[in-house]
C-alpha positions in Angstrom: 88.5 122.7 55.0 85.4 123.1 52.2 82.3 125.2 54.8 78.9 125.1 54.0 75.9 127.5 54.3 72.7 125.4 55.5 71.6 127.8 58.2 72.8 131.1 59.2 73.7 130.1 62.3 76.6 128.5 60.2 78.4 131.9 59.9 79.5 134.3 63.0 79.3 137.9 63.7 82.2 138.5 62.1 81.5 136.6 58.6 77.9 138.3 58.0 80.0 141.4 58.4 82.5 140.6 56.2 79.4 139.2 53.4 77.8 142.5 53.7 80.6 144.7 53.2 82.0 142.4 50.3 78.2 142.1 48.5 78.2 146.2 49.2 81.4 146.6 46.8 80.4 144.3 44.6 78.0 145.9 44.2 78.7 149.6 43.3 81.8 148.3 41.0 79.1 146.5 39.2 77.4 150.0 38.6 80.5 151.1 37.4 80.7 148.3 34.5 83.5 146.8 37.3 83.3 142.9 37.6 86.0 140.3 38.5 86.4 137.3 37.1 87.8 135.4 40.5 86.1 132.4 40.0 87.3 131.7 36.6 87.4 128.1 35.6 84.9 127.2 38.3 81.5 125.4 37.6 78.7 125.8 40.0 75.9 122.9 40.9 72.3 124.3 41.0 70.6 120.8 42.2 66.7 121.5 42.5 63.8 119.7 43.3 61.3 123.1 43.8 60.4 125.9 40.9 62.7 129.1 41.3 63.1 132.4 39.8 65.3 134.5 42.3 67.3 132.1 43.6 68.3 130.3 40.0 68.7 133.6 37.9 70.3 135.3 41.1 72.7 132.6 41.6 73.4 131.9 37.7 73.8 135.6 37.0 76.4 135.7 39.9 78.0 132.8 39.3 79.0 134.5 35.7 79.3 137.7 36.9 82.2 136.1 38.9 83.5 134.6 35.6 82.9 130.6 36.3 80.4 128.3 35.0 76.9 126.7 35.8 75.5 123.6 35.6 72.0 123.7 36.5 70.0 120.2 37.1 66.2 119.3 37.8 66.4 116.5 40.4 63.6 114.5 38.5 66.3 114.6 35.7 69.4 113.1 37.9 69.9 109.5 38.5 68.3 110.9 41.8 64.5 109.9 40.5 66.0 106.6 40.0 66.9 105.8 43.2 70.6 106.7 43.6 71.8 107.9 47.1 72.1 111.4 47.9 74.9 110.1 49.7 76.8 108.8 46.0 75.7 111.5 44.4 77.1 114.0 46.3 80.6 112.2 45.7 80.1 112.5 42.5 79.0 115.8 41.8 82.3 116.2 44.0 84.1 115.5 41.4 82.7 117.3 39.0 82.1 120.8 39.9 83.3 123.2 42.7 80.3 124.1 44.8 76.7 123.0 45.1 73.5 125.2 45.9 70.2 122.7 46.4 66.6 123.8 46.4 64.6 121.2 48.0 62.0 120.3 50.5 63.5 117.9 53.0 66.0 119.5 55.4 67.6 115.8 56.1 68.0 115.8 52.4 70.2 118.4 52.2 72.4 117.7 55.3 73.0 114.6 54.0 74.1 115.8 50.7 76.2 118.3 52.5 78.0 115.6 55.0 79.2 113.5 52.2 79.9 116.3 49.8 83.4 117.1 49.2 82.8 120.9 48.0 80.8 123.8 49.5 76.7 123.2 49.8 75.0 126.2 50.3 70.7 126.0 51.1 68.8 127.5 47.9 65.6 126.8 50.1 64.6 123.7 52.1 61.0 123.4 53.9 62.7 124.4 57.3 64.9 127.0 56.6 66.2 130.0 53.3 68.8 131.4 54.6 70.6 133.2 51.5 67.1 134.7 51.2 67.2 136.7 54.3 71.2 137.5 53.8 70.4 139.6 51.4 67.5 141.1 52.7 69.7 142.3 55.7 71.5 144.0 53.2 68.6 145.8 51.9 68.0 146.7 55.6 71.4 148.1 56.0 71.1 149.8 52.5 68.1 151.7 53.8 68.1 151.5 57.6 71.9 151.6 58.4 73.0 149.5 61.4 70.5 146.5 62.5 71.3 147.5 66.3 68.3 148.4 68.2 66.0 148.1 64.9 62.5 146.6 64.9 62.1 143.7 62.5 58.4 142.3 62.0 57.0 139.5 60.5 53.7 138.9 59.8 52.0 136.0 58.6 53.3 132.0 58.1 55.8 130.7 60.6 57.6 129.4 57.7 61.2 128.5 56.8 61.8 132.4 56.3 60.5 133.1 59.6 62.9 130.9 60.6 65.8 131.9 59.2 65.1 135.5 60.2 65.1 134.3 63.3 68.6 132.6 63.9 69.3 136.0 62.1 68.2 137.4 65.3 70.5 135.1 67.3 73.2 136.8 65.6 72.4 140.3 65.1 71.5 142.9 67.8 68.0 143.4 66.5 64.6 143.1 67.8 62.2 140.5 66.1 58.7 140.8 66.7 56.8 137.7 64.8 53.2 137.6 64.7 51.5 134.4 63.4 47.9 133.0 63.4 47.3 130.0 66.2 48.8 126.5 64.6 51.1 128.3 62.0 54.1 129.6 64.3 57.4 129.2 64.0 58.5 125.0 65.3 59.5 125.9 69.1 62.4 124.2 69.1 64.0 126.5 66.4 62.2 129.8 68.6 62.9 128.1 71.9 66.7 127.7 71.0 66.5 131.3 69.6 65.2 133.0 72.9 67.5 130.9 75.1 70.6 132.8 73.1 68.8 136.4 72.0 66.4 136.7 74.8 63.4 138.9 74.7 64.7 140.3 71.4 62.1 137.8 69.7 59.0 138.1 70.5 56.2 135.6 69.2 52.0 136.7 69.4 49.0 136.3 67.4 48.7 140.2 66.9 49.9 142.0 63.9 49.1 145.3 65.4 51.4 144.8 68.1 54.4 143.1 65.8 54.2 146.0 63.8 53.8 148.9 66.4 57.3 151.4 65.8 58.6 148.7 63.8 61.2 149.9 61.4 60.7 146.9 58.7 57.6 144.8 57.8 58.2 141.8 56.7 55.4 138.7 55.0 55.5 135.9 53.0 53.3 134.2 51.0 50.5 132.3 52.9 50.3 128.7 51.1 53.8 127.9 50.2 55.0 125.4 47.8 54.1 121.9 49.1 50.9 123.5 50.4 48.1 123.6 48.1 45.8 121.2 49.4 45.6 123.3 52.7 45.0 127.1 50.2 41.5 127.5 51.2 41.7 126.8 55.5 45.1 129.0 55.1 43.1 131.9 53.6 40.7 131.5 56.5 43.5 131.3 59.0 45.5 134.1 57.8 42.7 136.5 56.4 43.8 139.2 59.4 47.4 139.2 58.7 47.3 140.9 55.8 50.0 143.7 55.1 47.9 146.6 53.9 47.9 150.5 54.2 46.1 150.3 57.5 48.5 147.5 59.2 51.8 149.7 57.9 50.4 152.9 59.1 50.8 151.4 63.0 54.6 151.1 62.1 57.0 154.2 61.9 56.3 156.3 59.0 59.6 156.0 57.6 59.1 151.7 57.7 60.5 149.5 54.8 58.3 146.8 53.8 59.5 143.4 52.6 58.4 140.1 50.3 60.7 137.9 49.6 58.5 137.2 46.3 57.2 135.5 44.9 53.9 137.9 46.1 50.0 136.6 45.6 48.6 140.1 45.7 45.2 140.9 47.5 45.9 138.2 49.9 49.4 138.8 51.9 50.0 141.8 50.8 47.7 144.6 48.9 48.6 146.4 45.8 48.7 149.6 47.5 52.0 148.4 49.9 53.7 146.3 47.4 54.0 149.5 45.1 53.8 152.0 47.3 56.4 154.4 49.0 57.4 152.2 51.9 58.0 149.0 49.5 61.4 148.0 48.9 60.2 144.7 47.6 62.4 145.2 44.8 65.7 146.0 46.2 65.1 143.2 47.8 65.1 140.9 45.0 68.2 142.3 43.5 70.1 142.3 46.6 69.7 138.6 46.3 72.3 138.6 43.5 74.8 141.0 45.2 75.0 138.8 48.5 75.0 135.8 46.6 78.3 137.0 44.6 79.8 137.7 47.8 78.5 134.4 49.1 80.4 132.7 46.5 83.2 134.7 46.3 84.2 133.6 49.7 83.1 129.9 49.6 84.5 128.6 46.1 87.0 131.4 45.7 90.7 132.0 47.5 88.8 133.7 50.4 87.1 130.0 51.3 
C-alpha cells in the first residue's frame, strides 16, 4: 500500500524516529564519500506551481544521491494550464514515474492529486501546511539540542503554513511550542484547536514575542509576506514591525538558543543581519538538513522500506 506525506500528522512517533535516525546516517556516510544507489531505476515527479530553491535542489540532489532519476515540471507547462483534471493527471503521472513531490498553493489541490495517485505524494509546500520543511529542521534541533523532550520551541511572526506544520509537530513530539503572532495573523484555530485538544498546554499561542521567547531553547521566524501575498507587503510590515528576531528579542531566550529561518530570509525586516549571521544562527544547517531528511524521506517511501 503506496503512503503519502501531506501533513506530519501522516507519520507516528515511531516513523519520525526512524526518518531521523535514517537522514542522520545518511548523512555522515555522505561525509565519508558513502552514498547508495537504492533507488536506482526510479524517476521522481517534482510538480510545481510556486518558485523554489531548497525544496527543488534539496529534493533533486537527493533523489540522485539515491541513484534514480528526476523529472521536474512547471504546472503552467502541463496539460494542467489547459484544463486537465488533477484527478487524470495524477493517473497518469502514475504511470510514468514512481513518486510525486507537488509545490502548490491550494491544499484541496494536492489531496486530490494524492487520492487518485497511484504512487507516493509527498507536500513540497502548500498554503496550509510544509511539512518536509520542518522534518528536517527537527533534525537540526536534534543535531544541536539532542532530544526534543522538554525543549522550548518558539515562533515568532506569521501564523503561516510553517507555523502549522510545527505545530502538528508538536502533537507528536514531547516539546513545548510557544507561538507568538500579531492580532489577525495566527495560526487557523481549527488546525491550533485540534492541536491543544491532543498536546495540551504544550502549545501556547499570544501576541508577545518576549514571552514566546523567554528560556526558549530555539527561535524560530519566517518571512512576513509570503508568496501569494504581495498585495498585502506594506499593512504586513505595519502589522509585524515588533516581531522582529533581533539581538535584543534573542537575548530574552537562553544564551545557548538556536535560531531558525526556513529561508528564504528578507533581512532587516524578520530577521536582522546581526542574528542571521551571528553565533546563535543555525540558519544554514538548516537548509542542508533539508536534503539529508529528504533522502531518508524517499528512501523509505519509493524504496524497499515503503
Amino acid at each position: 500500500m503506496k503512503r503519502d506525506l501531506l501533513t506530519i500528522l501522516d507519520v507516528s512517533v515511531e516513523e519520525i524516529e526512524a526518518l531521523l535516525q535514517r537522514a542522520t546516517l545518511l548523512k555522515e556516510r555522505l561525509k565519508k564519500g558513502e552514498l547508495d544507489a537504492s533507488l536506482a531505476g526510479k524517476t521522481l515527479g517534482l510538480l510545481f506551481d510556486k518558485p523554489s530553491t531548497r525544496t527543488r535542489v534539496s529534493f533533486e540532489v537527493a533523489m540522485y544521491q539515491l541513484g534514480g532519476h528526476v523529472l521536474f515540471m512547471s504546472s503552467k507547462e502541463t496539460q494542467l494550464s489547459r484544463d486537465e483534471s488533477l484527478r487524470d493527471t495524477a493517473l497518469v503521472l502514475s504511470r510514468y514515474i514512481d513518486g510525486l513531490v507537488v509545490r502548490t498553493y491550494a491544499d484541496e489541490s494536492l489531496r486530490e492529486l494524492a487520492s487518485h495517485a497511484e504512487i507516493p505524494v509527498i507536500n513540497g509546500l502548500t498554503d496550509l501546511y510544509h511539512p518536509c520543511q520542518v522534518l528536517g529542521d527537527i533534525l537540526t534541533v536534534r543535531e544541536k539540542k539532542g532530544d526534543l523532550d522538554s525543549l522550548k520551541v518558539a515562533w515568532v511572526g506569521d501564523g503561516n503554513n510553517v507555523a502549522h506544520s510545527w505545530i502538528n509537530a508538536a502533537v507528536r513530539l514531547p516539546f513545548q511550542l510557544s507561538l507568538a503572532c500579531p492580532s489577525g495573523y495566527e495560526p487557523r484555530k481549527d488546525i491550533l484547536q485540534r492541536a491543544q485538544e491532543s498536546a495540551g498546554d504544550r502549545i501556547h499561542l499570544s501576541a508577545d514575542p518576549a514571552d514566546a521567547v523567554s528560556n526558549a531553547d530555539v527561535i524560530n521566524t519566517d518571512v512576513w509576506t509570503s508568496m501569494g501575498q504581495e498585495e498585502e507587503r506594506q499593512k504586513r510590515l505595519a502589522a509585524f514591525r515588533d516581531f522582529q528576531i533581533n539581538n535584543e528579542l534573542v537575548r530574552k531566550a537562553k544564551s545557548d538558543v538556536i535560531v531558525m529561518h526556513c529561508l528564504p530570509a528578507h533581512r532587516g525586516e524578520e530577521i536582522t543581519d546581526g542574528v542571521m549571521d551571528g553565533p546563535n544562527s543555525v540558519v544554514f544547517d538548516q537548509a542542508e538538513n533539508r536534503m539529508h531528511l529528504q533522502r531518508a524521506l524517499l528512501d523509505w517511501l519509493l524504496g524497499s522500506q515503503g
